[in-house]
N, C-alpha and C positions, 0 to 999 in steps of 0.2 A: 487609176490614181486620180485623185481632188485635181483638179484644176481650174483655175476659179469661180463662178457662182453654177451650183448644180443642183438638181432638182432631186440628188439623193444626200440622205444626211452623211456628215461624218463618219459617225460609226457604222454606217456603212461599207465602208472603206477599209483594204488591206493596210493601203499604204495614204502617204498625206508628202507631195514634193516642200521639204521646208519652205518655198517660195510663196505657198498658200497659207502658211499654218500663221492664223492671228492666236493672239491668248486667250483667247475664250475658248480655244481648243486643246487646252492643257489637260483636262479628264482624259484626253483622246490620244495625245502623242506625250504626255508627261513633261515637268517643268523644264528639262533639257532640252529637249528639242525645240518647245515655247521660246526658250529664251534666248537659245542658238539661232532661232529663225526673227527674231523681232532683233538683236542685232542687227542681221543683214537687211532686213524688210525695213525696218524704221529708224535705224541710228545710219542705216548703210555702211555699214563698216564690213574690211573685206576677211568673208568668214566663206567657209567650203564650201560648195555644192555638197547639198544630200538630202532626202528622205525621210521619212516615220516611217516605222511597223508599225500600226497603231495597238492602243490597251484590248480594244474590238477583235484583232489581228492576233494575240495573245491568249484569248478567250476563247475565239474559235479553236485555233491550235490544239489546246488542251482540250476541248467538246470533240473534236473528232478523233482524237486516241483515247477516250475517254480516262482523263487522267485530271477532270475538275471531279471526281467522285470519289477517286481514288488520294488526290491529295485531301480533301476531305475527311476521308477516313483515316489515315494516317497522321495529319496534324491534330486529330482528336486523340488517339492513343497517346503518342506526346504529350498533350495539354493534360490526359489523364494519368498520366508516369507510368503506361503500361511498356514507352518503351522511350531511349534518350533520345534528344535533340538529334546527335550523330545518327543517330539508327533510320529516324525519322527522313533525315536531309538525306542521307543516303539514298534510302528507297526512291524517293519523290526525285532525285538528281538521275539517277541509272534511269528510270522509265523518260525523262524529259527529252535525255542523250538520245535515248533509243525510240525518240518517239518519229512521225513521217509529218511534213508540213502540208498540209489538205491542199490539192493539186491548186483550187480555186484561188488562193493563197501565194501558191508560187509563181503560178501564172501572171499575176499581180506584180508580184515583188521583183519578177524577170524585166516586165516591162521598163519597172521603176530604174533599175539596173541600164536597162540598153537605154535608156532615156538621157541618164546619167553620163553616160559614156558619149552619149552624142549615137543618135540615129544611125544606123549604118557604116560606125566606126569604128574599126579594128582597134582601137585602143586600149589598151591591160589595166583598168582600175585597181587602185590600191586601195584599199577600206580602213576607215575607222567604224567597229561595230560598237556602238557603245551602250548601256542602261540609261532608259529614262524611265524608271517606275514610277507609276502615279503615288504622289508622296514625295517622292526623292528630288534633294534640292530646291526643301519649302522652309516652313518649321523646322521638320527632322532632315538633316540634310540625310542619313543615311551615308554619308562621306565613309569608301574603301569597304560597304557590304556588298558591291555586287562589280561582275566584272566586265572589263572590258577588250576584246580583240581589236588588236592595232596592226595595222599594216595588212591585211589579210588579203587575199585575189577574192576577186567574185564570183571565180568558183564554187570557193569556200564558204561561202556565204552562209548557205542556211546552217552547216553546223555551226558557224560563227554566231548566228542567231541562235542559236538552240542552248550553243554552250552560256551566254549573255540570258536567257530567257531559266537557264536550269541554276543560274548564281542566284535567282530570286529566292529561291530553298538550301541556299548554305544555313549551317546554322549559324552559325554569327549573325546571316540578318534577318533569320527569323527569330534568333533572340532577341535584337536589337527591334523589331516588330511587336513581339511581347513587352519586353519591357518598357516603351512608350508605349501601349494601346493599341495597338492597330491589331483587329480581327485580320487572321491567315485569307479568310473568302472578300477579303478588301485588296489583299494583292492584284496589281496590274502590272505586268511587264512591257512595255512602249520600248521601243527598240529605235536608236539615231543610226543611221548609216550616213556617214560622208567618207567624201573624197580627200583620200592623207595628202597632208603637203608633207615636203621635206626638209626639217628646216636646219639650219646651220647650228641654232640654238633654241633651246628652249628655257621655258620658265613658268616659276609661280609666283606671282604678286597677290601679296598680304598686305590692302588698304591699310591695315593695322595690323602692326608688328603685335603678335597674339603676346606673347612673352613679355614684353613694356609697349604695352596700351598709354602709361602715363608720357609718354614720350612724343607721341603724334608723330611718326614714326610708319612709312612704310616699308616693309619687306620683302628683296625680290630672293628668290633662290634662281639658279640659272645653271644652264649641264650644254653642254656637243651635243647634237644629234635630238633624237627621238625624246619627249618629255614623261617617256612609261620610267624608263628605271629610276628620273628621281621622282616621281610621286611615289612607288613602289618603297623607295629608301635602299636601290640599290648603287644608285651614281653617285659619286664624289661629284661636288656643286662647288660655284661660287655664292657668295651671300654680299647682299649690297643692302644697305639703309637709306631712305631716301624721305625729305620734308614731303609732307604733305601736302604744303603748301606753297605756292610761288611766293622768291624766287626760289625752283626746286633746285635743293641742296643735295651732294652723296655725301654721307658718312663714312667713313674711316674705321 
């Protein structure tokens, strides 16, 4: 793991502990984990403990099952309508599921883990595995193409990785890939790993109330529990309206 100033580069690197990761390392762990980590690194605000798989860390994965050759050939048949988007994402999904994380890799990623957990301590980590694809959450937010394991043990892990690394070939966001521009051999998958809190409540704040913008108008959605089922659109929420500006006002 990066720890801070080393005489190997970045992508070098399996993993990167958020506590190192500046923004200029965004090709490297994606704009998630960038911005997840300059939170905690430079606004200080209290955000989890956790890690990068790096884009490097993705790359090799797929070179040692050899399945950068294999998706290649298959998102070419797609781009030439020999066969559909589904047929495509399927193929490239089953080989991803079924593929083995190169020992060098897990080795790595294990350490990152017992690090995490605290040295020599029996402690049961709970995981959020999340997508930080290079691209994702710039321009194109890519918002709901690719997925994310929550709560997960660290057992589970590398499928947790695999299944977050195999959402990069849904097709939805390889449509959503095509239809903005982006060449299939530009894919990177950067993987966040932290540590779940539990929280009482969750929520989403919308700076701007997307629906009346004219309003200046912030938006919070808020659920019990875990914040997966209402991004998902599965929880019944409460909804609050809020001034953008001091003094801050709620809405009715």
């Amino acid at each position: 793991m990066l720890e801070g100033k080393s005489s190997l580069r970045p992508d070098q690197h399996c993993t990167i502990a958020h506590a190192f990761v500046t923004a200029d390392l965004e090709e490297q762990v994606g704009a998630k984990n960038a911005n997840l980590a300059q939170l905690k690194n430079v606004l200080d605000l209290n955000v989890p403990d956790g890690f990068a798989v790096t884009s490097s860390a993705f790359h090799r994965f797929l070179s040692y099952n050899g399945l950068d050759r294999e998706i290649e050939s298959t998102t070419a048949q797609w781009k030439e309508k020999q066969i559909t988007a589904k047929e495509a994402s399927g193929i490239i999904r089953r080989r991803i599921d079924g593929a083995t994380v190169p020992p060098g890799m897990k080795k790595e990623i294990h350490k990152a883990l017992k690090k995490l957990a605290g040295w020599g301590s029996k402690r049961k980590l709970r995981l959020a595995v999340r997508s930080s694809a290079v691209g994702e959450d710039g321009k194109n937010s890519f918002a709901g193409q690719y997925t994310s394991c929550i709560n997960t043990s660290a057992d589970l892990f590398y499928n947790s990785y695999k299944t977050v690394a195999s959402s990069a070939y849904s097709r939805e966001a390889m449509a959503y890939r095509d239809a903005n521009g982006f060449e299939e051999h530009e894919m990177a998958m950067a993987v966040a790993c932290m540590e779940m809190v539990l929280p009482k409540v969750s929520g989403v704040l919308y700076t701007l109330d997307p629906a009346h913008p004219e309003k200046s108008r912030m938006k919070i959605n808020a659920t019990w529990g875990l914040g997966a089922p209402l991004v998902s659109g599965q929880a019944i929420f409460d909804n609050y309206d809020v001034a953008r500006e001091a003094p801050t006002k709620l809405f009715t």
